[in-house]
C-alpha positions, 0 to 999 in steps of 0.5 A: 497565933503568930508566937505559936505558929514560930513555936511549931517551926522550931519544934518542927526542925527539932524534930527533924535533927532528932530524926537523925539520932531517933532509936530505932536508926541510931546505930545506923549513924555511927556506921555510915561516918565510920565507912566515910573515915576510912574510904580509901578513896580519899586518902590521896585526896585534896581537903577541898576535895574531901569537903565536897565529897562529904557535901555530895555524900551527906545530901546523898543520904539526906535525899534518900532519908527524906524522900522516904519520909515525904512518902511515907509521911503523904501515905500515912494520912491514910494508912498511918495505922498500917505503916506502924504496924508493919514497919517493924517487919521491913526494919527486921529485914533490913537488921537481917541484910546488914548483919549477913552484910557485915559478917561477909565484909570481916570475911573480906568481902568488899560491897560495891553498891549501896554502902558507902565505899565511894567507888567511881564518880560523884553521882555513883556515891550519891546514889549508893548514899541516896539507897543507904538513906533509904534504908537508914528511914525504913529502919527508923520510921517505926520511931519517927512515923508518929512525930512527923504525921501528928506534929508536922503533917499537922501543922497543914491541919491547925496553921494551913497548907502553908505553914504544913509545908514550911514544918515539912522543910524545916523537919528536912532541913533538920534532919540533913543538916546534922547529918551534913554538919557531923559529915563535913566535921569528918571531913574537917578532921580527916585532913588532919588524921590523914597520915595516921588513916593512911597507915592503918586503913585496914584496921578502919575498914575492919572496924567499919565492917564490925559496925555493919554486922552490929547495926544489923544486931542490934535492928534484928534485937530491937525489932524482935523485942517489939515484935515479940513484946520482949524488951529484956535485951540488954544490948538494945537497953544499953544503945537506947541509953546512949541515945536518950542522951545525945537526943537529950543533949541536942534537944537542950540546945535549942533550934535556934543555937542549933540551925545556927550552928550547923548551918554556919558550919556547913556554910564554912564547906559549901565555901571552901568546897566550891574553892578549886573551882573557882580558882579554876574558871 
């Protein structure tokens, strides 16, 4: 009983970092760390402050990601049949706001809310990335819905409510710890590119636009192939390739080398992030 209730742990926070790279938001992923490379606000900045940034931003988008799924995830017990069928629809909306979105930004628009150009304060990033995670879950929950009802919602059902509610954490913890690692990483790296950002920001934010307008192609693509029962989009098929991979590729590591890792890695920020105010008191 014991053995099987770790097992449901495990599987539980796996599912939670597959979440993150599932096919229907994959793309989704990719966008927001691009627009986090070539935000212009940081540029100038300290590499305990880029650290902390992507700390807030990353807890942001998790925040949003997760809040969506708890919901959704109490809701389903009762309306799983209709969320699933439905879902499809709010994910094509949101393909059809982000493809206007990114042709406008290739136009020289500049989005002041909701995508995450990190203008203002602190709390003004967490709540734009909080909204991007929002939609980054809508867009998935047609993938993911399935896999948190019956595996961790479940768990409450074969283990009890505690044990449920360890799985639902797990599951979070999961999803924002990949997010959080592949974010501070960026961070981590972004010291070092500085110079070469600095001199060619433009070209990021041109490319950070291109993305925008992708992503909303290919939800538009993939959720009209479903909608329509169409699945000869070879741009859907290509991105749902590369998904397979990298999902293969973090469910061969395992949980625990995985938390291990990520969380020994977000640890390093969370430390180094918190430096310049310690030295400050």
């Amino acid at each position: 009983m014991i053995f099987a209730v770790q097992g449901n742990f495990a599987y539980s926070f796996i599912l939670g970092v597959l979440a993150a790279v599932n096919p229907c938001g994959f793309v989704l992923l990719p966008t927001y760390l691009i627009f986090f490379l070539g935000t212009r606000e940081e540029i100038d900045a300290t590499a305990t402050d880029r650290i902390r940034r992507a700390l807030v931003v990353s807890s942001g988008v998790s925040v949003g990601f997760l809040g969506v799924f708890l919901v959704v995830g109490v809701i389903s017990r009762l309306f799983t049949q209709w969320i699933e069928v439905n879902a499809k629809y709010a994910s094509l909306l949101i393909g059809v706001i982000l493809l206007i979105a990114g042709l406008r930004m290739i136009a020289g628009w500049t989005p002041k809310f909701a995508m995450p150009q990190f203008a203002g304060s602190q709390n003004k990033s967490f709540r734009a990335m909080a909204i991007y995670g929002v939609a980054y879950a809508v867009a998935s929950i047609g993938c993911t819905i399935g896999f948190l009802t019956t595996a961790v919602f479940g768990s409450i059902a074969l283990h009890g409510f505690i044990s449920g509610v360890i799985s639902i954490l797990l599951y979070g913890l999961g999803m924002a710890l990949l997010v959080t690692g592949l974010t501070v990483s960026l961070a981590f790296a972004k010291t070092g590119l500085v110079t070469l950002i600095k001199n060619r920001l433009h070209i990021i934010e041109r490319l950070g636009a291109i993305f925008v307008s992708l992503t909303g192609f290919y939800l538009i693509s993939y959720w009209y192939a479903a909608i329509s029962e169409n699945s000869s989009n070879r741009f859907v098929s290509k991105t749902e390739h590369y998904q397979t991979k990298v999902a293969s590729f973090l469910q061969q590591q395992g949980a625990i080398p995985l938390a291990i890792a990520l969380c020994s890695l977000v640890g390093v920020a969370i430390f180094l992030g918190s430096q310049k105010r310690v030295k400050a008191k």
